[in-house]
C-alpha positions as CSV (number, residue, x, y, z in Angstrom):
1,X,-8.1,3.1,18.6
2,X,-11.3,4.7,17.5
3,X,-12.4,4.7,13.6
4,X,-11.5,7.6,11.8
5,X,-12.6,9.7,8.3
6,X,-10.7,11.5,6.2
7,X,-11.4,12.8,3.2
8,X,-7.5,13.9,2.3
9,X,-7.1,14.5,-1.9
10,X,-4.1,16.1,-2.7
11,X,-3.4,18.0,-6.0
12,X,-0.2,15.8,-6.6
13,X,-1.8,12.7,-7.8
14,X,1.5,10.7,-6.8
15,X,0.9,11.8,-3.4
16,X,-2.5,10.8,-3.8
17,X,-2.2,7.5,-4.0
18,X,0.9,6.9,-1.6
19,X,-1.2,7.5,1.0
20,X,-2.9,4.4,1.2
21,X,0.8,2.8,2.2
22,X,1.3,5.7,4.6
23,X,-1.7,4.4,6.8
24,X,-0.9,1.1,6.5
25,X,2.9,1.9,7.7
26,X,1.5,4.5,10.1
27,X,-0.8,1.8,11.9
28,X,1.9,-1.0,11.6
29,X,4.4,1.7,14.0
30,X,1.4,2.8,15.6
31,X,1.0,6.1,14.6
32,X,-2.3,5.6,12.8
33,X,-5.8,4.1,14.0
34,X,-8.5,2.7,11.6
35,X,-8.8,4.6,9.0
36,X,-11.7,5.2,6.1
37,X,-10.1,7.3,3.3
38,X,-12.6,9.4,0.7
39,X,-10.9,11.0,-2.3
40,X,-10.9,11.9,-5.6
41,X,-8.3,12.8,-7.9
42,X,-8.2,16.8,-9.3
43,X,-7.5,14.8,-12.8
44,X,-7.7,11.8,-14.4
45,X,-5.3,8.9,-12.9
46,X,-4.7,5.6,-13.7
47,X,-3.2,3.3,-10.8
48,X,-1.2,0.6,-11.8
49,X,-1.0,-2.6,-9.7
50,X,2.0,-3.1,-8.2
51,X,3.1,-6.3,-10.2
52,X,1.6,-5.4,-13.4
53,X,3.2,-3.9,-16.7
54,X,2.3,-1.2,-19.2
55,X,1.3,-3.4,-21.6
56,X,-2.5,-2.5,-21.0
57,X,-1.9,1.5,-21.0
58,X,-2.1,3.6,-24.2
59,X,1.1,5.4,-23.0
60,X,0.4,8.1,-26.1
61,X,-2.8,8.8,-25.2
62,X,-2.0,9.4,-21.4
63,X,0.2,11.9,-22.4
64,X,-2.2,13.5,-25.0
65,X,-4.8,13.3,-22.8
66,X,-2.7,14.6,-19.4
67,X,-3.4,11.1,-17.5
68,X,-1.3,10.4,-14.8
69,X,0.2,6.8,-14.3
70,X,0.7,6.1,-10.7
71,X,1.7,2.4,-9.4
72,X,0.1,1.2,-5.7
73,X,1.0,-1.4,-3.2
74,X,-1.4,-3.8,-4.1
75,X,-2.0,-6.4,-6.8
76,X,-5.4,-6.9,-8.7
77,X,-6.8,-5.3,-11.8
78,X,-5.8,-1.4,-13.3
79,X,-8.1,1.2,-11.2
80,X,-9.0,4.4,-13.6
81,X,-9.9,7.8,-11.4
82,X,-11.1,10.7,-12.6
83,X,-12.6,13.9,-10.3
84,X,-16.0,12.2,-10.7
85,X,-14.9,9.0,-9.6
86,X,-14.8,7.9,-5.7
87,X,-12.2,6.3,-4.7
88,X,-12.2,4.7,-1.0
89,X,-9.7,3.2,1.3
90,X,-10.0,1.0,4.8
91,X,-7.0,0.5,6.7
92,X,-7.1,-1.7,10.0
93,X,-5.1,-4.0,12.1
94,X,-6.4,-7.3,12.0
95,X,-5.6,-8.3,16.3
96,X,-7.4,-5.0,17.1
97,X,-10.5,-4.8,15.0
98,X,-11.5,-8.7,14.0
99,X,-12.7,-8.9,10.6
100,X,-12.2,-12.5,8.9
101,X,-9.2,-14.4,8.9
102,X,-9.6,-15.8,5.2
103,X,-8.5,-13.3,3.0
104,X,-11.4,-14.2,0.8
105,X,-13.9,-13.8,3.2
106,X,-12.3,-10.1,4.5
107,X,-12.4,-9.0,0.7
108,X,-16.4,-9.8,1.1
109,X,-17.1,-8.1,4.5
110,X,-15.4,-5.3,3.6
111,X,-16.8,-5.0,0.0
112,X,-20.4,-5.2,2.0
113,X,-19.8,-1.5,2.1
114,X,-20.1,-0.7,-1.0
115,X,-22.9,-3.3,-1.7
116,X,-25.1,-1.9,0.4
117,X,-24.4,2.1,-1.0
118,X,-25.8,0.6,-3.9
119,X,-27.9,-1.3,-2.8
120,X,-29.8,1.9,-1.0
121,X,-29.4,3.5,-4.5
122,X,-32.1,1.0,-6.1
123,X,-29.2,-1.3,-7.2
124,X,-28.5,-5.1,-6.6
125,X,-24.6,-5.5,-7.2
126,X,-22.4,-8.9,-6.8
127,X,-19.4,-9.7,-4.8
128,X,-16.9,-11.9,-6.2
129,X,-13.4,-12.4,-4.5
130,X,-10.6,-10.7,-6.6
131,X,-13.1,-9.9,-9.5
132,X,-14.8,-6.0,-10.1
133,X,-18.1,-5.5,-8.5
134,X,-20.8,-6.3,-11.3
135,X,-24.0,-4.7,-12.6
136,X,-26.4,-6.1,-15.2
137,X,-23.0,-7.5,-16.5
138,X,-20.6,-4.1,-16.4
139,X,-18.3,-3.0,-14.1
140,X,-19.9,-0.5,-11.7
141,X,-16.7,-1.1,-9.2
142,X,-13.2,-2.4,-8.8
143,X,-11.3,-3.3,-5.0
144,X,-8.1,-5.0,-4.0
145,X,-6.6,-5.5,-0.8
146,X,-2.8,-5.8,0.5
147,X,-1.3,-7.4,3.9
148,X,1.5,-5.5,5.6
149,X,2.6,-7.8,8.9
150,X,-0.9,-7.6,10.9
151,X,-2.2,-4.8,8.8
152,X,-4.6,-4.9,6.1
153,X,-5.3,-2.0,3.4
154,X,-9.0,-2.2,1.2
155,X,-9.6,0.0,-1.4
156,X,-10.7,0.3,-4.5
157,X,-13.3,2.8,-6.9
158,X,-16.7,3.3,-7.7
159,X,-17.7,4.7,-10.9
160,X,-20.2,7.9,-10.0
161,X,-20.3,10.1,-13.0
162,X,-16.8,8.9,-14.6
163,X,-15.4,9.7,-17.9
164,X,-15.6,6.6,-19.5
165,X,-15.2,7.8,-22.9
166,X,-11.2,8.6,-21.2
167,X,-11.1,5.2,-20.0
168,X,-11.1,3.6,-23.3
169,X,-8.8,6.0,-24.8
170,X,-6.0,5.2,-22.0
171,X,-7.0,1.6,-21.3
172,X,-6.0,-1.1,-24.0
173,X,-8.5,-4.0,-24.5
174,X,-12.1,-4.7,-23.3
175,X,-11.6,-4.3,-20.0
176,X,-12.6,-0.3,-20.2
177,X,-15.4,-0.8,-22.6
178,X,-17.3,-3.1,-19.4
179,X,-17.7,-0.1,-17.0
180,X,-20.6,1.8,-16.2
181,X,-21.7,4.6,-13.6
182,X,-23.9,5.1,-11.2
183,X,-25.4,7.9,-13.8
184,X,-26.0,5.5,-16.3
185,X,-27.7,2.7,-14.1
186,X,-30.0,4.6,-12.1
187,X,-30.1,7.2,-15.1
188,X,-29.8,10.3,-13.2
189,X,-26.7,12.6,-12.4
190,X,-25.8,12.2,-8.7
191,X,-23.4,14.6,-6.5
192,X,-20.0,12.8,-5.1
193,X,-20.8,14.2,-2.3
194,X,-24.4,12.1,-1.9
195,X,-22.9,8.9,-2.7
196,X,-20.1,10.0,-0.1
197,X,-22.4,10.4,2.3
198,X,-24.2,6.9,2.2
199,X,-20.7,5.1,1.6
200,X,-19.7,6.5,4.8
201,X,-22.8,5.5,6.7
202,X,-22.7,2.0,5.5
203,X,-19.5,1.3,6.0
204,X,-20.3,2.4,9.5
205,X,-23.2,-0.2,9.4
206,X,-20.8,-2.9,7.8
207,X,-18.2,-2.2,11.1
208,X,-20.3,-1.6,13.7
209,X,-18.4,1.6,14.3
210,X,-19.2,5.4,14.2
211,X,-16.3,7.6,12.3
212,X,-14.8,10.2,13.9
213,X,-13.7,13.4,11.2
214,X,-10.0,13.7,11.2
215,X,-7.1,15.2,9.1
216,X,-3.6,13.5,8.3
217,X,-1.3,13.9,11.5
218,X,1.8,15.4,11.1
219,X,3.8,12.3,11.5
220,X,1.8,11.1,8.4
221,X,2.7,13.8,6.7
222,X,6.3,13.1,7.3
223,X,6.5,9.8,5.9
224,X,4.1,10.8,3.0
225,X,6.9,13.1,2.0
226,X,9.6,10.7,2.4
227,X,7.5,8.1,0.1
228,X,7.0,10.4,-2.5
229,X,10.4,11.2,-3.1
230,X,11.8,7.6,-2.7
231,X,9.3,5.6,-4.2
232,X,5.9,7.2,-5.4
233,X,7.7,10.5,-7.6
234,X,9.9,7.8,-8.9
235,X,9.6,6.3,-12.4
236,X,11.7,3.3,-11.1
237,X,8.7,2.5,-8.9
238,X,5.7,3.4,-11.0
239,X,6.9,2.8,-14.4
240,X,9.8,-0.4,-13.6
241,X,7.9,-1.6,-10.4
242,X,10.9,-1.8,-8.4
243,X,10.2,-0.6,-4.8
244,X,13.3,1.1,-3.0
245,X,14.8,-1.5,-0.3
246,X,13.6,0.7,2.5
247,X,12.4,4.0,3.4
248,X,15.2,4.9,5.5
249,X,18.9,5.5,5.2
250,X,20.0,1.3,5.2
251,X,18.2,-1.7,5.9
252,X,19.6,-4.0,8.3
253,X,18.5,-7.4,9.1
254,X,19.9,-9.9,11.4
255,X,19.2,-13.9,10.7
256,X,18.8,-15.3,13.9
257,X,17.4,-19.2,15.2
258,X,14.5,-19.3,17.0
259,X,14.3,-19.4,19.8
260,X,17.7,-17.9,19.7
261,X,20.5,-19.3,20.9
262,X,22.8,-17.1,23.6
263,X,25.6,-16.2,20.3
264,X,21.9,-14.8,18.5
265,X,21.4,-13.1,21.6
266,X,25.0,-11.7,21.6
267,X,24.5,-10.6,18.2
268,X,21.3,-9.0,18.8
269,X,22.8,-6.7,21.9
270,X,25.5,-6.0,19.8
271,X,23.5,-4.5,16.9
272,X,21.3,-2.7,19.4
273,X,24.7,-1.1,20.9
274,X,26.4,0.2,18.0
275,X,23.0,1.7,15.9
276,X,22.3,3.4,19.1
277,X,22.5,6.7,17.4
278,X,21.3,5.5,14.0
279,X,18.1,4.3,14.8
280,X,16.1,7.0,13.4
281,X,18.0,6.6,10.0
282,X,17.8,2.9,9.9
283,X,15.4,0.1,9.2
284,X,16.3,-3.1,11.2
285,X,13.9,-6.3,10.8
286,X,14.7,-9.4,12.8
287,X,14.4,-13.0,11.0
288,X,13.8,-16.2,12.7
289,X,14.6,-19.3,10.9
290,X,11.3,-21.5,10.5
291,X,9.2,-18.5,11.5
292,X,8.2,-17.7,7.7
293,X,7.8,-14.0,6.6
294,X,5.2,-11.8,7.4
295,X,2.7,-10.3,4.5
296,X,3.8,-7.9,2.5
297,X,7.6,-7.9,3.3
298,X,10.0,-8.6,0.6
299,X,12.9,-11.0,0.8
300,X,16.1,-9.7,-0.1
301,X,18.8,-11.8,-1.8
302,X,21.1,-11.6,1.3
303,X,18.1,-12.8,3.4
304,X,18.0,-16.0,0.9
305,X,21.5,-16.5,0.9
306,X,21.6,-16.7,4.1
307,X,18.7,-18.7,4.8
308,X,19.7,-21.3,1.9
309,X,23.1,-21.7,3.2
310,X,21.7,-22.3,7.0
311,X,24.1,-19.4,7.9
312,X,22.9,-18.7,11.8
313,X,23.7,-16.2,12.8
314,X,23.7,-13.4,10.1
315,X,23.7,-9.8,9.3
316,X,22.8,-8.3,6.0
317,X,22.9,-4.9,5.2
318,X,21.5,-2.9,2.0
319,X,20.3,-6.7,1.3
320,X,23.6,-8.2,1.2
321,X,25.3,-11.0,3.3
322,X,27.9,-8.9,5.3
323,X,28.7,-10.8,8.3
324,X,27.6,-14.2,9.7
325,X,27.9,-16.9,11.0
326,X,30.9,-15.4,13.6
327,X,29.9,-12.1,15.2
328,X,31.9,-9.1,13.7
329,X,33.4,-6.6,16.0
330,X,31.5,-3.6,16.8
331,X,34.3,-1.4,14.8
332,X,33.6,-3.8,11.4
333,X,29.9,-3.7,11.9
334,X,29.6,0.2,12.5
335,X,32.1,0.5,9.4
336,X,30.0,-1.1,7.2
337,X,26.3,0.1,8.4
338,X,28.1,3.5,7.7
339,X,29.2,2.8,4.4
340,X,25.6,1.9,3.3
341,X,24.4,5.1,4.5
342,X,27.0,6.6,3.2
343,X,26.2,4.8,-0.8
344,X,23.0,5.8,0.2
345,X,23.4,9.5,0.6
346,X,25.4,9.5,-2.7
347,X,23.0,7.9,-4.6
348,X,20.4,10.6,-3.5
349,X,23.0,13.4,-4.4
350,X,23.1,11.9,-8.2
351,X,19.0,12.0,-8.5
């Protein structure tokens, strides 16, 4: 798939920020090529790593000041936005475009392309795995990345002409007194749009690709809306950290040996039969014993359960052990995938 830009900012900061996990969803299905994202937020923003607590926010003077807490996918250090900051975003499959298999050394190639934006601004910035992009000792930028299966998602900020004064206020600790712009270290105000411009052309340099300008596609925009109401407009997620299960109706996952045996075989066929007319409103994930588990996936307490107790094979539903190791009928497995969705649907009624 060819390399696209867009430069997508929504008003809703929420949305803003979920769709960086869009993309990476979109090209794990297939609906999304390469991606390089551009944005910056209509107001100030502060996006919380996904494993992090508040401990670090000034949670009074977010709300005096109107900042916006917002939790992302991946791990690493707090990222502060404001509209003069530029935020940016890579998404990519790692079997179709090749970029290192060491996620050190990825976190480097891909961080080349901000490097070299400053580097054609008269600056000479350092890359560090896992640690903010340094100048003369401050924080000029800060990345992270996050696996999903075969899928990779880079992004991170740069600090144009950023309110740091803001920073401090919201951000506990020394952490926000170590940033700087790119107006204070080349002492001159500079456009987003300039530094835009050379970002985009080096990261072109950095890939050996030429972007092509695109907008979100509408099945983008589908999902965007379904993860803003069950995850990203949720204070469970961004304020708790505790992601929904799945982004559809139920999640079901079947336990199987590998290679599977002809009963794991039956079992599949059977599942396959009776969701036939569910699929669109169900999540199904197959797990082979001794296979491990791809990047980015959680493992739910059924899952463990099952796999601790060598219980081959298994089906778990909503994260629960509901059948296994004797295949149900088709009547008690439809019964109970339709009782999920059914707790599901109530759930959604009460929020």
């Amino acid at each position: 798939m060819p390399w696209r830009l867009i430069n997508f900012s929504p008003v809703n900061q929420m949305l803003n920020v979920a769709v960086d996990e869009v993309f990476l969803l979109g090209r794990h299905e297939g609906f999304s090529s390469e991606t390089l994202r551009l944005w910056s937020p209509s107001a100030c923003i502060i996006l919380l790593p996904r494993d992090a607590n508040l401990d670090y926010i000034n949670l009074e003077a977010c709300k005096r000041f109107n900042v916006t807490i917002v939790r992302r996918c991946s791990a690493g250090d707090i990222f502060f936005s404001d509209p003069n900051t530029l935020n940016f975003s890579i998404v990519l499959n790692e079997r179709e475009f090749k970029i290192p298999s060491n996620p050190l050394e990825a976190y480097k190639f891909l961080y080349n392309g901000v490097q070299k934006t400053l580097n054609k601004l008269g600056l000479n910035p350092n890359i560090e795995y896992a640690t903010p992009m340094l100048i003369n000792g401050k924080i000029i930028s800060i990345a992270s990345q996050h696996y999903y299966y075969d899928n990779m998602l880079f992004h991170g900020v740069l600090f144009v002409n950023s309110d740091l004064s803001l920073a401090r206020k919201v951000i506990k600790g020394d952490f926000s007194k170590k940033i700087t712009t790119l107006k204070c270290e080349i002492g001159r105000e500079i456009l987003i749009e300039e530094v835009k411009n050379i970002l985009v052309s080096s990261f072109e340099e950095v890939l050996g690709e030429k972007f092509t300008v695109e907008n979100i596609n509408q099945k983008e925009k589908e999902i965007l809306n379904t993860l803003l109401i069950r995850k990203y407009g949720s204070d469970k997620w961004n304020i708790e950290g505790k992601s929904p299960l799945t982004l559809k109706d139920a999640l079901i996952e079947i336990y199987i040996a590998y290679p599977p045996t002809s009963i794991c075989r039956s079992l599949l066929s059977l599942i396959n039969e009776t969701i036939a007319d569910l699929r669109d409103r169900l999540e199904v994930r197959v797990w082979y014993r001794g296979k491990g588990r791809p990047p980015g996936v959680e493992i739910t307490q059924g899952l463990y359960q099952a796999s601790k107790g060598s219980i081959i094979p298994a089906v778990i539903i909503n994260g629960k052990l509901k059948f296994g190791p004797k295949i149900p009928s088709k009547k008690d497995l439809r019964k109970a995938i339709e009782e999920a969705i059914s707790m599901f649907e109530q759930s959604s009624n009460e929020e």
